[in-house]
N, C-alpha and C positions, 0 to 999 in steps of 0.2 A: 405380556400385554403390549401391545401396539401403543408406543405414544402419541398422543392428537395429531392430526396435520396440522399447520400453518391454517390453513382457511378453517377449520373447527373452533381452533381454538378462540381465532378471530371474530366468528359468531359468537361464539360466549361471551366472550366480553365487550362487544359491541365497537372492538378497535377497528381504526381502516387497517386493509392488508397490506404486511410490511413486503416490499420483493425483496429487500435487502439492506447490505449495508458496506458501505466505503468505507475504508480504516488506510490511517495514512500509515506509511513504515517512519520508524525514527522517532514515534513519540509515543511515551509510557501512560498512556491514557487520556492526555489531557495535550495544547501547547504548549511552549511555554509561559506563557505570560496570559494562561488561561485562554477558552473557547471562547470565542465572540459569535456571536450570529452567523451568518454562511460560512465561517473562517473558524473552523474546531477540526479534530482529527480523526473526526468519524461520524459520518454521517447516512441518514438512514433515508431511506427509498419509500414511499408510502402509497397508496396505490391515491390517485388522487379526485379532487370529486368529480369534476368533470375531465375527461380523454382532451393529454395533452398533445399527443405525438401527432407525427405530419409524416405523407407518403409522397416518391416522388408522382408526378404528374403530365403536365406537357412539356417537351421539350422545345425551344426555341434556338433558330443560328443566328447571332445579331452581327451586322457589320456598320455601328453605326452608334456613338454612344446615347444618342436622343432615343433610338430605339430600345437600349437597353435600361434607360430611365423607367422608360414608358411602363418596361415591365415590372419594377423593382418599385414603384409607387402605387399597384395594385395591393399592396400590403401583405402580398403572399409570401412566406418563406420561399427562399431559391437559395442555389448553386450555382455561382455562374464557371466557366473557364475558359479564359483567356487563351486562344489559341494563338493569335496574333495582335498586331496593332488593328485590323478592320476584322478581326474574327472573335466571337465570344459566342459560348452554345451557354445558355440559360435554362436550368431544370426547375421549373414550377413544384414546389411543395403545395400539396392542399391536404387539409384536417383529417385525423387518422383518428375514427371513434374507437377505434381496439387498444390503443397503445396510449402510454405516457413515457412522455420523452423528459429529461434529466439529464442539464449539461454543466461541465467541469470544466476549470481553466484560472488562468491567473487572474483574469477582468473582475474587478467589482460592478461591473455593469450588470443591471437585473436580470438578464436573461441567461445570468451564469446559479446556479442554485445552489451548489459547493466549490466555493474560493478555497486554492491551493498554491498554495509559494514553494521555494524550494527550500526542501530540507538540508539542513545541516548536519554532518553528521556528530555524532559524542550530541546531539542533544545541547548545544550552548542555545542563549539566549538570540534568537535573531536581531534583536539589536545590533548585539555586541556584535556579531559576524555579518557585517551588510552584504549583502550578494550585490556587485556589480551589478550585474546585466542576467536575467533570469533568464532560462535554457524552457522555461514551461511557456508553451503558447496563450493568451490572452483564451481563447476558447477554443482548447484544448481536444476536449472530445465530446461525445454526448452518448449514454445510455436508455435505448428504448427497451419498454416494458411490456408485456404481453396484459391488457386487464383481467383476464381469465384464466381458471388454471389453465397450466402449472407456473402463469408467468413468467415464462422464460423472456429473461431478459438477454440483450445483446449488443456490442459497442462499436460505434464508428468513430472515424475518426476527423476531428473539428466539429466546432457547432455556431449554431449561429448568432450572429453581432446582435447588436439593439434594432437594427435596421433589418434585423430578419435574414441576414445573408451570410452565405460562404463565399469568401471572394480567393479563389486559384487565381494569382496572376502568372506572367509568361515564366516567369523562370520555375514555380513549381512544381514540383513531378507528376504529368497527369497524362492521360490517353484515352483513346478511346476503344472499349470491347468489343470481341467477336461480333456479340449479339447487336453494336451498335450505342448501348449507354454510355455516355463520362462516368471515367472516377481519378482520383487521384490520392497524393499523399502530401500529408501539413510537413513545413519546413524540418521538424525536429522529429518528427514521428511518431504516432502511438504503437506500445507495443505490449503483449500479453502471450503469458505465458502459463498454460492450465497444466495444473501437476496432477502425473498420473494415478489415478486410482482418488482422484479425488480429495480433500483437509481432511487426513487422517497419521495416524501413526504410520500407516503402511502408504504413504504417498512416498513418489519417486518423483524429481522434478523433470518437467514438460521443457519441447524446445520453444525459444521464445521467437514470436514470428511479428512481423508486422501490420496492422487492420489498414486498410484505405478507409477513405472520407462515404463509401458507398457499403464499407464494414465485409469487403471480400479480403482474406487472408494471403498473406505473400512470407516470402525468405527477407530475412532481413536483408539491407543494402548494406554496399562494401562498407558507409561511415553512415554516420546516424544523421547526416542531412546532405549525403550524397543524390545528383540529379537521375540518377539509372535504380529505376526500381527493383526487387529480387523478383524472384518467381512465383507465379500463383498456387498456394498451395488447394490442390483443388476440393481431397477430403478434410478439410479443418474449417471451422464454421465462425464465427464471431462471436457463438452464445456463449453468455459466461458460465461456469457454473463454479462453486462453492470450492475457495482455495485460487481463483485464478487472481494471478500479477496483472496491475493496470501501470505500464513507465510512463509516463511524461514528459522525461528529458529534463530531472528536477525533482520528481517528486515520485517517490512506487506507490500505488493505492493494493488492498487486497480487497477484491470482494467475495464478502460470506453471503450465502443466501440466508432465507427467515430461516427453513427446517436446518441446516446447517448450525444457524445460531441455536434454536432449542438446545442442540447438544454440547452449546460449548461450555465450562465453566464460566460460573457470573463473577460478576464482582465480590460479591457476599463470600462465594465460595473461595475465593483467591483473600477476602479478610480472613476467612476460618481458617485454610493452612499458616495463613502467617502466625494467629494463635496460638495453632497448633504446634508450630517449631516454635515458639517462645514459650511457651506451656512446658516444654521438654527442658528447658532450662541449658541450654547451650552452653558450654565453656570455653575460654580459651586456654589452651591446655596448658600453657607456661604460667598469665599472668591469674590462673583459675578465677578470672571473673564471667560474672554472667553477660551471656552475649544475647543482644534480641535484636529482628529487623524493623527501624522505626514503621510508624502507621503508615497506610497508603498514601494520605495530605501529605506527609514531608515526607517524601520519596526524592527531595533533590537538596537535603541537608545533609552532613556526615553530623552523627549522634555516635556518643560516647561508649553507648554500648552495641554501636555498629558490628557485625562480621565484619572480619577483614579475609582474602585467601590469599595462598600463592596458588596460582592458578597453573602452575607447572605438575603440581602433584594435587595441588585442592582440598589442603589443612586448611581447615578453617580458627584464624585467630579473633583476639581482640586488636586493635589498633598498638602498634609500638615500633619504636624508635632504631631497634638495634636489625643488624641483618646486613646493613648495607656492604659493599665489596667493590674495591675499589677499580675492579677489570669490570664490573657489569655495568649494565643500561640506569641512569637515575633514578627507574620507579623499581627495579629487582632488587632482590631483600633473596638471601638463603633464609627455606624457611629451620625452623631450629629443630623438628621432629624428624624430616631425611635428609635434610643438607642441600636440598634441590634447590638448585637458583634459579630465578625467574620473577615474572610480574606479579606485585603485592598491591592490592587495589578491593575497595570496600566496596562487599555486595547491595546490591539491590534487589528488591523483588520485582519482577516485571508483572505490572499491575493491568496494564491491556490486556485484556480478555480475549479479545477476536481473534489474537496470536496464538494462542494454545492449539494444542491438536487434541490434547486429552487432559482429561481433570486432575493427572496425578498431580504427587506432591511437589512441590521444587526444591528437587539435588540436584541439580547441574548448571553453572555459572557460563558464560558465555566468556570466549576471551578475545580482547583483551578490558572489556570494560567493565565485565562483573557484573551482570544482570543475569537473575535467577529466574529458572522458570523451569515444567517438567524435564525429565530425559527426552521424554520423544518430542517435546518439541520443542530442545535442545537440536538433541538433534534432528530435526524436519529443518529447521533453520538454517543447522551447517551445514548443506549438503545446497541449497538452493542459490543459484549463481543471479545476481542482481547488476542488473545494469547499474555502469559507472562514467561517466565522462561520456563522450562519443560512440568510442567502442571496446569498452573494456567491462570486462562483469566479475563480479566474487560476489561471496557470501558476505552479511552484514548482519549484528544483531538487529531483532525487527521491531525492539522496545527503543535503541538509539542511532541508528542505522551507523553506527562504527565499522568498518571493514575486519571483520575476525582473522584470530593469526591464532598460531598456536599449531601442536599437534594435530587434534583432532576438530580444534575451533571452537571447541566449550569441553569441561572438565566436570568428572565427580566432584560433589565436596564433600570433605569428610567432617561430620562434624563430630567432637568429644562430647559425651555425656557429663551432666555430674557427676562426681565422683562417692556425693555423699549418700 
């Protein structure tokens, strides 16, 4: 039997249509210091009551900033780009009844709908780790929506200020096409990257390309805010679909579409496996006490009867004292069952949902930081290269955006039955 669609199920229950939903990488469900209004780490797309989105329009060449006023006070969304000191081509936005547009960026200004800062990685407290100087653009990008099926949505890049505008000055990277339109690219760049075959177990990861402000696809540039743009890639399109990387230069977003979510594991279900492996009565095989993973709420305490592995082989113990070795690293511990040395560090369950690729159970810990979640989206995770700095990428757990190390970058765990 056929599961409902998205728009069925929406009739039944008389909800608006969800298109989707943003899920930040580096956080296990929640902030830290808990979700606040626009500023949580997942956020959902809803088709909304009246059509927000905007199409471009007229184009204007200004050589004159009282002219450029002139335009910019009509209260239309525009684009402008700065060609020179007496040059600026002005693109007129006017009202788009088919779409709803939806923009992201670091601004708390209203016309941003989900606030995103830069993530930390290991999940510390953004307090405690102040970022200097944020690498995510004030408004960053913007996602329009299709209002009808199959709502295909699609992302450009930057969006517009309180004043309604994208403002390209002289030194941004911008040109103008064949056909004659402006487009260009934000200081830092947006960039995405759609993995193959779609958020599943059998996904391979996609090359990550960069969107212009007009949402045409290119080759990455030489540095992440070098002035020489890459190449247009001409068969790759801007639409997102289910599973694709959104960088910011600060912050990776994933977005799942609604039928995507239908099939992912809920919360509930990610409560019942943990049950289920504390139901089984876990042991540590030396200290033979019972081992369980605390409740979803305190996911960022160490409890007593915590797992603990060494993630070089992936015994799973209880927490203890002996192991250490005087040639290794401060956190490796031999563990006492193969003698294997390596990092000893207490699990967690990775409680984000949107992460999963399938509902299995969670045996396999990610390393170096110990967050559990299924095999396959263990590994769909390790295998996925994530922008880092300027121009450097690796794989990252996607519950604390940690850089993974290791053999294979997540482990079996073994864990010991009761004995009794």
């Amino acid at each position: 039997m056929f599961s409902p669609s998205q728009e069925e199920l929406c009739a039944l229950n008389k909800e608006p249509v969800k298109y989707g939903e943003l899920v930040v990488l580096g956080y296990n469900g929640s902030l830290p210091n808990g979700d606040r209004g626009r500023r949580k780490s997942r956020f959902a797309l809803y088709k909304r009551s009246k059509a927000s989105g905007v199409k471009p329009s007229t184009v204007h060449v200004i050589s004159t900033p009282q002219a450029s006023k002139a335009i910019s006070s009509k209260g239309h969304h525009s684009i402008s780009y700065t060609l020179s000191r007496s040059q600026t081509v002005i693109v007129e936005y006017i009202h788009d009844k088919d779409t709803d547009m939806f923009q992201v960026g670091r601004s708390t200004e209203s016309p941003i709908d989900f606030v995103v800062t830069d993530t930390i990685s290991g999940n510390q407290n953004n307090d405690e780790a102040q970022i200097t100087q944020s690498t995510i653009s004030r408004f960053a990008c913007r996602i329009v929506c299709d209002r009808n099926p199959p709502y295909t949505a699609r992302i450009f890049a930057a969006g517009f200020d309180s004043s309604k505008n994208i403002f390209l000055g002289e030194k941004a990277a911008k040109w103008k096409n064949p056909d004659g339109h402006m487009d260009g690219l934000t200081t830092n760049g947006v960039l995405v990257m759609h993995p193959k075959g779609g958020f599943t177990e059998e996904s391979k990861p996609g090359v990550w390309r960069e969107i212009s402000v007009c949402g045409d696809v290119y080759t990455l540039r030489e540095t992440r805010s070098a002035q020489q743009r890459g190449k247009l890639v001409e068969n790759e399109t801007n639409i997102l679909q289910d599973g694709s990387l959104i960088d910011l230069c600060g912050a990776t977003l994933l977005w799942r579409t609604a039928d995507g979510l239908l099939h992912t594991p809920t919360q509930k279900h990610i409560e019942a496996l943990r049950q289920e492996i504390n139901a089984a009565r876990p042991q540590c095989p030396v200290g033979l006490n019972t081992l369980a993973f605390p409740s979803i709420n305190r996911k960022d305490v160490v409890e007593e009867k915590q797992p603990w592995a060494y993630l070089s082989c992936g015994h799973v113990h209880g927490y203890h004292n002996w192991g250490h070795r005087s040639d290794t690293e401060a956190n490796e511990r031999e563990c006492p069952m193969c003698r294997t040395v390596g990092p000893y560090v207490p699990l967690w369950l990775g409680c984000e949902a949107g992460f999963y690729v399938d509902a299995g159970p969670p045996t396999h810990a990610f390393s170096p930081c110990g967050h559990v979640c299924s095999e396959k989206s263990a590994k769909y995770w390790s295998q996925i290269p994530l922008p880092h700095g300027t121009h450097a990428f690796h794989p990252a757990c996607p519950f604390c955006a940690t850089q993974l190390s290791g053999e294979h970058n997540c482990v079996k765990l073994i864990f010991q039955g009761p004995i009794d």
